[in-house]
mmJSON file of the N, C-alpha and C atoms, coordinates in Angstrom:
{"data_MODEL":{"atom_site":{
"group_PDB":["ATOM","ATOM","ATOM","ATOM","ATOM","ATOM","ATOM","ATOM","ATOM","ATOM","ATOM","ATOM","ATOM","ATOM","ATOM","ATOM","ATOM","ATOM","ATOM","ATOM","ATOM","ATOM","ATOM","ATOM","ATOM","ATOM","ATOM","ATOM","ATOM","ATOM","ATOM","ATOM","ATOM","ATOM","ATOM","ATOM","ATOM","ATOM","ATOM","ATOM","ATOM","ATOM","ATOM","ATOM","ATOM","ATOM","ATOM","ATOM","ATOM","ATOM","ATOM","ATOM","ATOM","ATOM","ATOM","ATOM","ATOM","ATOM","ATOM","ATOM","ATOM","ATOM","ATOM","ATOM","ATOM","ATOM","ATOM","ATOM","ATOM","ATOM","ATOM","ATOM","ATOM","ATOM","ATOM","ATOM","ATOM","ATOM","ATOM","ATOM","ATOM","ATOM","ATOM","ATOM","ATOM","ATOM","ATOM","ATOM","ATOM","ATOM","ATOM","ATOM","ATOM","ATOM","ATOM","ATOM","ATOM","ATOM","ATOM","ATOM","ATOM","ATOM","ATOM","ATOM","ATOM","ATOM","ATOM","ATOM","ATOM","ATOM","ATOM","ATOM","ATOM","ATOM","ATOM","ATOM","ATOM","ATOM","ATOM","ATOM","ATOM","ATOM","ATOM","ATOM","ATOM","ATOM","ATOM","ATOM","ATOM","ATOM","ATOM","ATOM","ATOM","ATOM","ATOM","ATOM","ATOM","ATOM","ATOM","ATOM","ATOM","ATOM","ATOM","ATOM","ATOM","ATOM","ATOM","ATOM","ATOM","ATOM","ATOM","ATOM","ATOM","ATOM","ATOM","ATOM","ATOM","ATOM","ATOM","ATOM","ATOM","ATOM","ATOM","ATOM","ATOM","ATOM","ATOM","ATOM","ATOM","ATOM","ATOM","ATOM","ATOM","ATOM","ATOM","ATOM","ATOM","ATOM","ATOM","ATOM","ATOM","ATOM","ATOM","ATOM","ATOM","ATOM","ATOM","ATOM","ATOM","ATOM","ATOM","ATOM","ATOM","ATOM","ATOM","ATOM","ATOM","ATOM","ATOM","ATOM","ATOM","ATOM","ATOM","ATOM","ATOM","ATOM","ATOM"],
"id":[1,2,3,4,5,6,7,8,9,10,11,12,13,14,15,16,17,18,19,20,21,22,23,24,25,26,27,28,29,30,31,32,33,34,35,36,37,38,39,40,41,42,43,44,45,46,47,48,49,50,51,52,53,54,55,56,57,58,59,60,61,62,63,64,65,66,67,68,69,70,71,72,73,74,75,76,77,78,79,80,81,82,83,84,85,86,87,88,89,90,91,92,93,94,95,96,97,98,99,100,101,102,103,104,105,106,107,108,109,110,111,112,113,114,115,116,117,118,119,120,121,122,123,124,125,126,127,128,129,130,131,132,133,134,135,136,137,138,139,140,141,142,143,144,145,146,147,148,149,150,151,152,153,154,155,156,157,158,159,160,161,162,163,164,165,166,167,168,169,170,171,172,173,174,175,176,177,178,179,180,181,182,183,184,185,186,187,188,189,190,191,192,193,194,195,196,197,198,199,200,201,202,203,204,205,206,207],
"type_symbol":["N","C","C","N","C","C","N","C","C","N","C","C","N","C","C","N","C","C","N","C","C","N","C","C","N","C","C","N","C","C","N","C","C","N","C","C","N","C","C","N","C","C","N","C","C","N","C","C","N","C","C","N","C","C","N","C","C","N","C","C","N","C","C","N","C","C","N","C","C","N","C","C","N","C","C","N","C","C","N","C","C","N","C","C","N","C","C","N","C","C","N","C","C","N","C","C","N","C","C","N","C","C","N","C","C","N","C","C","N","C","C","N","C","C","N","C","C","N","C","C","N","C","C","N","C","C","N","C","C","N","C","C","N","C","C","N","C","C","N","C","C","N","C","C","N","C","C","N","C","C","N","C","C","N","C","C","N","C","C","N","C","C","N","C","C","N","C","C","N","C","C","N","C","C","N","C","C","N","C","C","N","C","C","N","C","C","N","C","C","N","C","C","N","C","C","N","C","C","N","C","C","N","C","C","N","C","C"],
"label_atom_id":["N","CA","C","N","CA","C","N","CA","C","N","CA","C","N","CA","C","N","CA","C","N","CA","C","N","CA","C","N","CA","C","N","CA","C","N","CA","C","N","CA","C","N","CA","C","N","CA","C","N","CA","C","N","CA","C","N","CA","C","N","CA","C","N","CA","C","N","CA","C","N","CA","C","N","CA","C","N","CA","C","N","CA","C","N","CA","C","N","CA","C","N","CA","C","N","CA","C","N","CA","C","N","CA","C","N","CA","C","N","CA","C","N","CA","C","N","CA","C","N","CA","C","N","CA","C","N","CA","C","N","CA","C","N","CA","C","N","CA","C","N","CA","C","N","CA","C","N","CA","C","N","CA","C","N","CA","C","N","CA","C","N","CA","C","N","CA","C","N","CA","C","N","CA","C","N","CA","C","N","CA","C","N","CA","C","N","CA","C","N","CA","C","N","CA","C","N","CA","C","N","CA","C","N","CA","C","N","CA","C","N","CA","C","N","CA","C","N","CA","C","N","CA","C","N","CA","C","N","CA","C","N","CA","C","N","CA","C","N","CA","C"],
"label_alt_id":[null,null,null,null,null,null,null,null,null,null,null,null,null,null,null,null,null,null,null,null,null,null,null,null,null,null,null,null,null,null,null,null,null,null,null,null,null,null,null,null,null,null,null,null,null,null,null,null,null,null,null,null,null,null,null,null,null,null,null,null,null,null,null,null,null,null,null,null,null,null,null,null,null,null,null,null,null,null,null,null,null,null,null,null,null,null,null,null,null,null,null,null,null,null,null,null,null,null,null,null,null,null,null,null,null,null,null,null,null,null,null,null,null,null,null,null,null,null,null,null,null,null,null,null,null,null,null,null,null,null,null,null,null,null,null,null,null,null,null,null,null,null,null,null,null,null,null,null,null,null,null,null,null,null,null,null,null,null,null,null,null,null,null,null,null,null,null,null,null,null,null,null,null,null,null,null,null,null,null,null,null,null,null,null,null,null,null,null,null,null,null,null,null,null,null,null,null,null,null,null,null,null,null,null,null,null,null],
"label_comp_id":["UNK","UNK","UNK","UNK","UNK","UNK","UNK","UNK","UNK","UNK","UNK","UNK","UNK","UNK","UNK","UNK","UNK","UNK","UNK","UNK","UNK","UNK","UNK","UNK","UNK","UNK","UNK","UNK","UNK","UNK","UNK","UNK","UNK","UNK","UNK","UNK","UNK","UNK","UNK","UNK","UNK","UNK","UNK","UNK","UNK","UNK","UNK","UNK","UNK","UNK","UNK","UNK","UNK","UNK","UNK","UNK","UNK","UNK","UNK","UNK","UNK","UNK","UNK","UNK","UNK","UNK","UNK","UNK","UNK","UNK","UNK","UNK","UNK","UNK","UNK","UNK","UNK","UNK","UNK","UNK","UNK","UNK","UNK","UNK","UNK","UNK","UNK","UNK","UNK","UNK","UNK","UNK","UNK","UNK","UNK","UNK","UNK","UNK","UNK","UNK","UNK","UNK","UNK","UNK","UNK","UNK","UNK","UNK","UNK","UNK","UNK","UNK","UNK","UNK","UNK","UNK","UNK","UNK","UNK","UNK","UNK","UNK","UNK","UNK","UNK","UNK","UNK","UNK","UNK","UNK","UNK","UNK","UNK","UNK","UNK","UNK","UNK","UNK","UNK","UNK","UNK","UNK","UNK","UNK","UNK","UNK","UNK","UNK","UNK","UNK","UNK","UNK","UNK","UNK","UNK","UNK","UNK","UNK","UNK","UNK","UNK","UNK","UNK","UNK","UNK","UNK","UNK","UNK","UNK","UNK","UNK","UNK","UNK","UNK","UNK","UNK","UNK","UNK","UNK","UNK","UNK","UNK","UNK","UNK","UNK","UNK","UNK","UNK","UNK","UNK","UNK","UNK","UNK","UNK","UNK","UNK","UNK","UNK","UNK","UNK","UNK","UNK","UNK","UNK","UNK","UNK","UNK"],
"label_asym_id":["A","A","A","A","A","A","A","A","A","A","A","A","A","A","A","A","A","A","A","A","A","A","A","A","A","A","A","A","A","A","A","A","A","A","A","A","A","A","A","A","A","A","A","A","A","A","A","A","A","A","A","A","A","A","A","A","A","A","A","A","A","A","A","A","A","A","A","A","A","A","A","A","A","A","A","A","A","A","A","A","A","A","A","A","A","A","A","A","A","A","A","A","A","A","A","A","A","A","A","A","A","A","A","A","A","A","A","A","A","A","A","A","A","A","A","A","A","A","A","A","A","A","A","A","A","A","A","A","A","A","A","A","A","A","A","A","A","A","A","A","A","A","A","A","A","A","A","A","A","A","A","A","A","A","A","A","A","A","A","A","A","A","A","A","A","A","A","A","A","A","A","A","A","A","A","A","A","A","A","A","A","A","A","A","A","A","A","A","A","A","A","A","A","A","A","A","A","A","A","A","A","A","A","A","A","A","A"],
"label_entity_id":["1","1","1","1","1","1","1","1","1","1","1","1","1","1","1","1","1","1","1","1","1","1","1","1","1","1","1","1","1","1","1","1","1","1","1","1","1","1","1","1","1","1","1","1","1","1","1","1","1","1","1","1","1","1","1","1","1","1","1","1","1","1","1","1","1","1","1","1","1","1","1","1","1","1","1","1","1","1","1","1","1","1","1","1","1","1","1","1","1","1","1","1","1","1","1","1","1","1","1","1","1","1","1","1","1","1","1","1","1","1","1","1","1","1","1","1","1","1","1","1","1","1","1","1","1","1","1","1","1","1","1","1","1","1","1","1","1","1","1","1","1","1","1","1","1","1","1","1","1","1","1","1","1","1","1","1","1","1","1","1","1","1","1","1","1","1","1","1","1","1","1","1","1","1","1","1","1","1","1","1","1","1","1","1","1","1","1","1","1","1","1","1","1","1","1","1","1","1","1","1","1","1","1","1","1","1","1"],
"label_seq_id":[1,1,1,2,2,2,3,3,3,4,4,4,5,5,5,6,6,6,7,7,7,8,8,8,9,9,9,10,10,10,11,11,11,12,12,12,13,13,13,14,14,14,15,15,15,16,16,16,17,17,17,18,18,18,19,19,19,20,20,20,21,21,21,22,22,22,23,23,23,24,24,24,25,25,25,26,26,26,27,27,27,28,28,28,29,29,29,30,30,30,31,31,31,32,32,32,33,33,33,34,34,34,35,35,35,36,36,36,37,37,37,38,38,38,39,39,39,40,40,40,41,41,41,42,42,42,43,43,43,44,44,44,45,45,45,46,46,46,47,47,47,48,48,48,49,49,49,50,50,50,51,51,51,52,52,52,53,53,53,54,54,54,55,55,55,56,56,56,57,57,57,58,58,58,59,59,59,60,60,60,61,61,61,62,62,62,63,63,63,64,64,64,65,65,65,66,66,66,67,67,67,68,68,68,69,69,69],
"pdbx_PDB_ins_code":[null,null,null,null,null,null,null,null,null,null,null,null,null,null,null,null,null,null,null,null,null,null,null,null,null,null,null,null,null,null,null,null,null,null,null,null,null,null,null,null,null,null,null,null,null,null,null,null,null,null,null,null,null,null,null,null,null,null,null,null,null,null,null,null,null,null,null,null,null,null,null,null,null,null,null,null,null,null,null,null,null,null,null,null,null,null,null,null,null,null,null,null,null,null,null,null,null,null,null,null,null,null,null,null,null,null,null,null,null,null,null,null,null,null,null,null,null,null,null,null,null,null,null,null,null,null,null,null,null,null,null,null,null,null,null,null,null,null,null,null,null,null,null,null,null,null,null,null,null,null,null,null,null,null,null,null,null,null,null,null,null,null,null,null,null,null,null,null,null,null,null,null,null,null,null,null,null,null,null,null,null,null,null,null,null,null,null,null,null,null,null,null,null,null,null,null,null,null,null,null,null,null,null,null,null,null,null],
"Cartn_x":[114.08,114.123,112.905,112.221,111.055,111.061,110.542,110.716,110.366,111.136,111.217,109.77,109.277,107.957,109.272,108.508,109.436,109.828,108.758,108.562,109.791,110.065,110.996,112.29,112.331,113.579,114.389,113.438,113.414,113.903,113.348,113.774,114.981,115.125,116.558,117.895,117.226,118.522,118.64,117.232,117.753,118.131,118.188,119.054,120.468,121.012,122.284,122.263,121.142,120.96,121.467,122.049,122.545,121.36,121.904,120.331,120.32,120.94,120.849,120.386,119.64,118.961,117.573,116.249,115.263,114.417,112.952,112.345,112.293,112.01,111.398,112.941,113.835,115.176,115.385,115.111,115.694,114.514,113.365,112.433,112.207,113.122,113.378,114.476,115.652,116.874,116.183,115.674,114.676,114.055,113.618,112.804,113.382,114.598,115.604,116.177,116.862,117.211,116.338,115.238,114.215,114.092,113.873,114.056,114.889,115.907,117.011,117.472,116.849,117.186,115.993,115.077,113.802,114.299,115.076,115.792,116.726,117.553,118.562,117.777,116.344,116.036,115.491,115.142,114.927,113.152,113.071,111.697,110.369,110.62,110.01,108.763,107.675,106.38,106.373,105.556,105.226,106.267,106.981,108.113,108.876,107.357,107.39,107.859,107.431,107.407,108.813,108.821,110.586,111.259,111.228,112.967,112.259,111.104,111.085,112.329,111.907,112.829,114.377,114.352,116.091,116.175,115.872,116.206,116.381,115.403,115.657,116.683,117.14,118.13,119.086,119.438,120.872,121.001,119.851,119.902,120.368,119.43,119.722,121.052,121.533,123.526,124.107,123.977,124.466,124.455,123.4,123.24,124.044,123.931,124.682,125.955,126.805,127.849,128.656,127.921,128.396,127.947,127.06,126.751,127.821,128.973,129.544,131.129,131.097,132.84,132.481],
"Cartn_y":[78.047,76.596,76.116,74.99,74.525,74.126,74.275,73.071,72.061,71.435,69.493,69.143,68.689,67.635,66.633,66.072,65.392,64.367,63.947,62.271,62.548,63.927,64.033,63.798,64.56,64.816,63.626,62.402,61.428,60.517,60.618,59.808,59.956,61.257,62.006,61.417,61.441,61.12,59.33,58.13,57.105,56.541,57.272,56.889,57.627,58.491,59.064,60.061,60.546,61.719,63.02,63.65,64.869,65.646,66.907,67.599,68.92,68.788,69.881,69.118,67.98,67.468,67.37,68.315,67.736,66.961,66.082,64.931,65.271,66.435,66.469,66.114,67.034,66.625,64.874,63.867,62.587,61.96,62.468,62.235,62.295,62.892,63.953,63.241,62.701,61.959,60.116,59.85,58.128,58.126,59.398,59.57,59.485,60.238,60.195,58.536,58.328,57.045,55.699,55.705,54.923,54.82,56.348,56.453,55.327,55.698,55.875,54.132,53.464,52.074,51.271,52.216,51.984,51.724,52.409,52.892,51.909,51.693,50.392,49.088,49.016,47.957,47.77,48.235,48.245,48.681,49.674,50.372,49.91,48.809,47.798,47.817,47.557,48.574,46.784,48.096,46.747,46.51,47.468,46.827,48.286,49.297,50.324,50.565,49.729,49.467,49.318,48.203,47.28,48.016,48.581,49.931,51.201,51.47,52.673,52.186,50.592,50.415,49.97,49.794,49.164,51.066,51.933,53.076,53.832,53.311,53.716,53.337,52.064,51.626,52.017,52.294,53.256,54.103,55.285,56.739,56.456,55.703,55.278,55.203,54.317,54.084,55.101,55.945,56.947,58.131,58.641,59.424,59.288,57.623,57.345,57.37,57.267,57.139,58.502,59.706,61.157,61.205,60.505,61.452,60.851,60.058,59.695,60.223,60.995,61.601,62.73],
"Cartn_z":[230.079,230.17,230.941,230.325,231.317,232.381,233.402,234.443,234.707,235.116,235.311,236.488,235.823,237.346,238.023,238.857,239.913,239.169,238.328,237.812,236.811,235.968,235.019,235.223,236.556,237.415,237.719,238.674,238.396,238.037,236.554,235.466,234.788,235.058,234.434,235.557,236.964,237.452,237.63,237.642,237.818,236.424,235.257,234.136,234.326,235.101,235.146,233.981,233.34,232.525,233.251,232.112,232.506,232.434,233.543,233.982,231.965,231.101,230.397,228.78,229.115,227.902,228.919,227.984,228.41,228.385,228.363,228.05,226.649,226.258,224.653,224.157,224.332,223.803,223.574,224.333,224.701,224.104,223.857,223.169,221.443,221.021,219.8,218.966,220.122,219.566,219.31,220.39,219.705,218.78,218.871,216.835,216.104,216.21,215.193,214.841,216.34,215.938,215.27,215.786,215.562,213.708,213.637,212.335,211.484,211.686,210.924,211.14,212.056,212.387,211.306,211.236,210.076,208.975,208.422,207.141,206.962,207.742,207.53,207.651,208.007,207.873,206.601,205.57,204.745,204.55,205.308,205.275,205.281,206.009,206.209,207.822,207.125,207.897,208.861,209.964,210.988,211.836,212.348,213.356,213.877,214.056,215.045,216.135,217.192,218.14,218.803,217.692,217.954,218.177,216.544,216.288,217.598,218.277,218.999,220.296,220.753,222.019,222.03,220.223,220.467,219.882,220.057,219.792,221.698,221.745,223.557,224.388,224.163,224.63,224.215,222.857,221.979,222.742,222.891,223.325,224.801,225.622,227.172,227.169,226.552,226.269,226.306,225.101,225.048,225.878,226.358,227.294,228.638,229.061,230.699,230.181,228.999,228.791,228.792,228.329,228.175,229.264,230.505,231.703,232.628,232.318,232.877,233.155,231.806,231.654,232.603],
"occupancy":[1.0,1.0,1.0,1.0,1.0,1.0,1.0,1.0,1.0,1.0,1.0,1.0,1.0,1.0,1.0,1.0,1.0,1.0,1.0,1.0,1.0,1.0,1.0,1.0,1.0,1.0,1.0,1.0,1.0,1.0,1.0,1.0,1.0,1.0,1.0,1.0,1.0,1.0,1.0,1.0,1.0,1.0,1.0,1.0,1.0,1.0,1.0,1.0,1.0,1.0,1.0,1.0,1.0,1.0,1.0,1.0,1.0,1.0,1.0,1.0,1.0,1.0,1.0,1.0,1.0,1.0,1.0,1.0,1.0,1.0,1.0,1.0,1.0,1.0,1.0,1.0,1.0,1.0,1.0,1.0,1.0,1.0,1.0,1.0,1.0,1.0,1.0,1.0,1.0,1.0,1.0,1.0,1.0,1.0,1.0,1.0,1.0,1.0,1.0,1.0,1.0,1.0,1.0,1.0,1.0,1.0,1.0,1.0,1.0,1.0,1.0,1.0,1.0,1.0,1.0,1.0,1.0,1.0,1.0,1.0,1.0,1.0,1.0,1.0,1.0,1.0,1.0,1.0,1.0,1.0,1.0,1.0,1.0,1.0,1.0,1.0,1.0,1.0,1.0,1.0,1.0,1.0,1.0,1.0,1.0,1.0,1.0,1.0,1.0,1.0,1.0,1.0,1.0,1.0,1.0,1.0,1.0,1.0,1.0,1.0,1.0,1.0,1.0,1.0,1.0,1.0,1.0,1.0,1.0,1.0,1.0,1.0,1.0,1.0,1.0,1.0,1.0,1.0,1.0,1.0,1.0,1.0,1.0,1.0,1.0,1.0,1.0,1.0,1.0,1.0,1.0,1.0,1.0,1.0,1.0,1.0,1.0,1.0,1.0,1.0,1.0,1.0,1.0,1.0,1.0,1.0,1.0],
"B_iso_or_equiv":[0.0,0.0,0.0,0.0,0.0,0.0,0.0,0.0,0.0,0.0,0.0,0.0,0.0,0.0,0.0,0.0,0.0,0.0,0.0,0.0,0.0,0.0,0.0,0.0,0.0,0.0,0.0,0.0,0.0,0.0,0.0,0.0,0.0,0.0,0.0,0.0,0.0,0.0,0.0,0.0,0.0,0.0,0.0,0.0,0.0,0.0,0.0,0.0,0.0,0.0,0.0,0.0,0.0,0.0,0.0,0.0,0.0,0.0,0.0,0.0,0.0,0.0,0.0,0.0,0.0,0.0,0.0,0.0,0.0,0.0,0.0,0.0,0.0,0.0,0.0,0.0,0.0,0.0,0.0,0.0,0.0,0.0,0.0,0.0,0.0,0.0,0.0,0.0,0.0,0.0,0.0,0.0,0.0,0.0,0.0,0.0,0.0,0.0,0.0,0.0,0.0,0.0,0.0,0.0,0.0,0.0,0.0,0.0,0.0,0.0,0.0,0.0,0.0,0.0,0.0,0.0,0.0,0.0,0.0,0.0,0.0,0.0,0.0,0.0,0.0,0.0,0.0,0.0,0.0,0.0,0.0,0.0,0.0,0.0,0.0,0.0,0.0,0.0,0.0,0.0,0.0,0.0,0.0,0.0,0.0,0.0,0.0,0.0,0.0,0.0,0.0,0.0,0.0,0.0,0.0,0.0,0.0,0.0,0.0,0.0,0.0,0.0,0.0,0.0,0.0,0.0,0.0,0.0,0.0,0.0,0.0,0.0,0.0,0.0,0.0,0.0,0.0,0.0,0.0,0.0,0.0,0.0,0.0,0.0,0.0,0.0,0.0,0.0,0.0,0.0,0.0,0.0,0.0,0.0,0.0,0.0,0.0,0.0,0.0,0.0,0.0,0.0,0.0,0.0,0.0,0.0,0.0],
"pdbx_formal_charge":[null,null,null,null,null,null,null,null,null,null,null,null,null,null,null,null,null,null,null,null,null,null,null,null,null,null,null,null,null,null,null,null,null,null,null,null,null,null,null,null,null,null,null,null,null,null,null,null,null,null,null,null,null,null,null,null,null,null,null,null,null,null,null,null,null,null,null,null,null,null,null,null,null,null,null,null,null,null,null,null,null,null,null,null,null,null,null,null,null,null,null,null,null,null,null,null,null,null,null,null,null,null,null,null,null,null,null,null,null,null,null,null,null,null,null,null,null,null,null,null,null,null,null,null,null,null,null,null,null,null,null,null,null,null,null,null,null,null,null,null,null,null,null,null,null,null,null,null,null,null,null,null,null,null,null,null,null,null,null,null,null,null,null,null,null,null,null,null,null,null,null,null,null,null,null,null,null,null,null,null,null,null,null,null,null,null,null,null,null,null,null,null,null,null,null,null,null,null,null,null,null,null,null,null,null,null,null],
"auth_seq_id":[1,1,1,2,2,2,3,3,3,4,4,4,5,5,5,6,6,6,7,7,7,8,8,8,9,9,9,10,10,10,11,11,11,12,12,12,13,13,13,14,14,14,15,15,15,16,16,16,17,17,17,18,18,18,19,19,19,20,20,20,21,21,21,22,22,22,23,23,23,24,24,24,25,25,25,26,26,26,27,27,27,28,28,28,29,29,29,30,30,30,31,31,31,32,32,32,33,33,33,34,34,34,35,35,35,36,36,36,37,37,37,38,38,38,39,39,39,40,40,40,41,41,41,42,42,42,43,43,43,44,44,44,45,45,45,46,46,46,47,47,47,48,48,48,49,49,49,50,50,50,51,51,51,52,52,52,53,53,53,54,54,54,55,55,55,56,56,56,57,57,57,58,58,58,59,59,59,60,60,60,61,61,61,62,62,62,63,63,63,64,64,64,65,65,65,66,66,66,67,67,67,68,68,68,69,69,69],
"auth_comp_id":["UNK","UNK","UNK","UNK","UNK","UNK","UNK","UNK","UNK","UNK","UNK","UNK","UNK","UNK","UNK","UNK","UNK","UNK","UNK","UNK","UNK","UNK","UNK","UNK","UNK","UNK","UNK","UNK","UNK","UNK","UNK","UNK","UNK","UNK","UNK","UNK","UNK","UNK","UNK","UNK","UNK","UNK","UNK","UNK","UNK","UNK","UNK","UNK","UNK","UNK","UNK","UNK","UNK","UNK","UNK","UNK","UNK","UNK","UNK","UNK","UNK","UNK","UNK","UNK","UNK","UNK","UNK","UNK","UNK","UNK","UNK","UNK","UNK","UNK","UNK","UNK","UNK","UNK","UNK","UNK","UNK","UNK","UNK","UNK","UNK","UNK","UNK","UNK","UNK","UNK","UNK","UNK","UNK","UNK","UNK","UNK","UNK","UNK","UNK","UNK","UNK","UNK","UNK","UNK","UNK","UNK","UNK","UNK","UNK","UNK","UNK","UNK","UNK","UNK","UNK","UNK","UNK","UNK","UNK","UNK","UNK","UNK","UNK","UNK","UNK","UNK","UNK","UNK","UNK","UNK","UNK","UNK","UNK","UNK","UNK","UNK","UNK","UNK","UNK","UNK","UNK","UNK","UNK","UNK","UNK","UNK","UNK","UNK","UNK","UNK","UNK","UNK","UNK","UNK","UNK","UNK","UNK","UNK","UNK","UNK","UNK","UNK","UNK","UNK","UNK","UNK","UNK","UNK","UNK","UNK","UNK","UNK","UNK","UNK","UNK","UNK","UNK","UNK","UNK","UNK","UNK","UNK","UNK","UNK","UNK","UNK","UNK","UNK","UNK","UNK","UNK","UNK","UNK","UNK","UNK","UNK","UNK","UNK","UNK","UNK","UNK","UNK","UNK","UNK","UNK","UNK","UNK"],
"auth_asym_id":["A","A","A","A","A","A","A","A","A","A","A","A","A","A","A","A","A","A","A","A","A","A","A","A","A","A","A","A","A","A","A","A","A","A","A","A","A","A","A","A","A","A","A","A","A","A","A","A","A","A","A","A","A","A","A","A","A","A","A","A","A","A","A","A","A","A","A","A","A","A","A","A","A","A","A","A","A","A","A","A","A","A","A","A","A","A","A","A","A","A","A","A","A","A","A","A","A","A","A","A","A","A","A","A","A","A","A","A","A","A","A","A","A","A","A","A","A","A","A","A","A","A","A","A","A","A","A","A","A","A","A","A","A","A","A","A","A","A","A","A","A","A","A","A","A","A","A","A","A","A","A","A","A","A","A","A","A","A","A","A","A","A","A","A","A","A","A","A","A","A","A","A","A","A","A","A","A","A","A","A","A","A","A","A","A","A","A","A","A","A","A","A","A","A","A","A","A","A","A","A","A","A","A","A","A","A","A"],
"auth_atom_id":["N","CA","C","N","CA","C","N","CA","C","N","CA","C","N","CA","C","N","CA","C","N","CA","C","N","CA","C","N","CA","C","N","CA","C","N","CA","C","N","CA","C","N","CA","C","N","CA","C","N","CA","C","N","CA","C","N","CA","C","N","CA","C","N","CA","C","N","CA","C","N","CA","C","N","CA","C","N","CA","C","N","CA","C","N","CA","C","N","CA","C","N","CA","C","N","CA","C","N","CA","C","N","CA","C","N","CA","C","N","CA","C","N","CA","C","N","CA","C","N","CA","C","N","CA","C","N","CA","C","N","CA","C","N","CA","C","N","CA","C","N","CA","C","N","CA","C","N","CA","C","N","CA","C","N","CA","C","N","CA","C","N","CA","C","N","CA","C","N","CA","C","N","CA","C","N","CA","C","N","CA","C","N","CA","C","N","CA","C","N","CA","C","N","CA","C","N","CA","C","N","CA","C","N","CA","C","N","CA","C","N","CA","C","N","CA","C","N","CA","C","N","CA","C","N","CA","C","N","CA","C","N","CA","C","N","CA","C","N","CA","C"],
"pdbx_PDB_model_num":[1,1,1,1,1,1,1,1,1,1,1,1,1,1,1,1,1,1,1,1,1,1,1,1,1,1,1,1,1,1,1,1,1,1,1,1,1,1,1,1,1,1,1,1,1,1,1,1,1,1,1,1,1,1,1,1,1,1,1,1,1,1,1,1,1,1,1,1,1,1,1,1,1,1,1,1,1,1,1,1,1,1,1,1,1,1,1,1,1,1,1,1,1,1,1,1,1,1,1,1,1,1,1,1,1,1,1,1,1,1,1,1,1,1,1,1,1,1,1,1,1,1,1,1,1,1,1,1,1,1,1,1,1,1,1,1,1,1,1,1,1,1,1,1,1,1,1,1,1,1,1,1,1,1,1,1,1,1,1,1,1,1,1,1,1,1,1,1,1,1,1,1,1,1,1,1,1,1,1,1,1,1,1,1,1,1,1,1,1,1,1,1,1,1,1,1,1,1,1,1,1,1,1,1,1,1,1]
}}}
């Protein structure tokens, strides 16, 4: 397993991330989602950006929500 920089560590704990997803992991799932929020929009170019942060915020959700049970 890699090890965490401080800044990772960090980031992992003032989102309430569990310590056993790493940046690439949480990095890997916004792609996905981002994706896939692309796709329901109707594949529609020019609004990268957008779907990357309402994808960050999904994952952010999700993550504090399983780091919470």
């Amino acid at each position: 397993m890699a090890k965490k920089n401080g800044a990772e560590k960090k980031y992992l704990k003032s989102g309430n991330f569990q310590d056993n997803f790493t940046p690439e992991q949480v990095e890997e799932k916004i792609r996905t989602v981002a994706h896939e929020i692309y796709l329901k929009k109707g594949c529609t170019p020019g609004h990268a950006l957008e779907d990357w942060l309402m994808a960050e915020k999904a994952v952010q959700r999700e993550l504090q929500v399983s780091g919470s049970r």
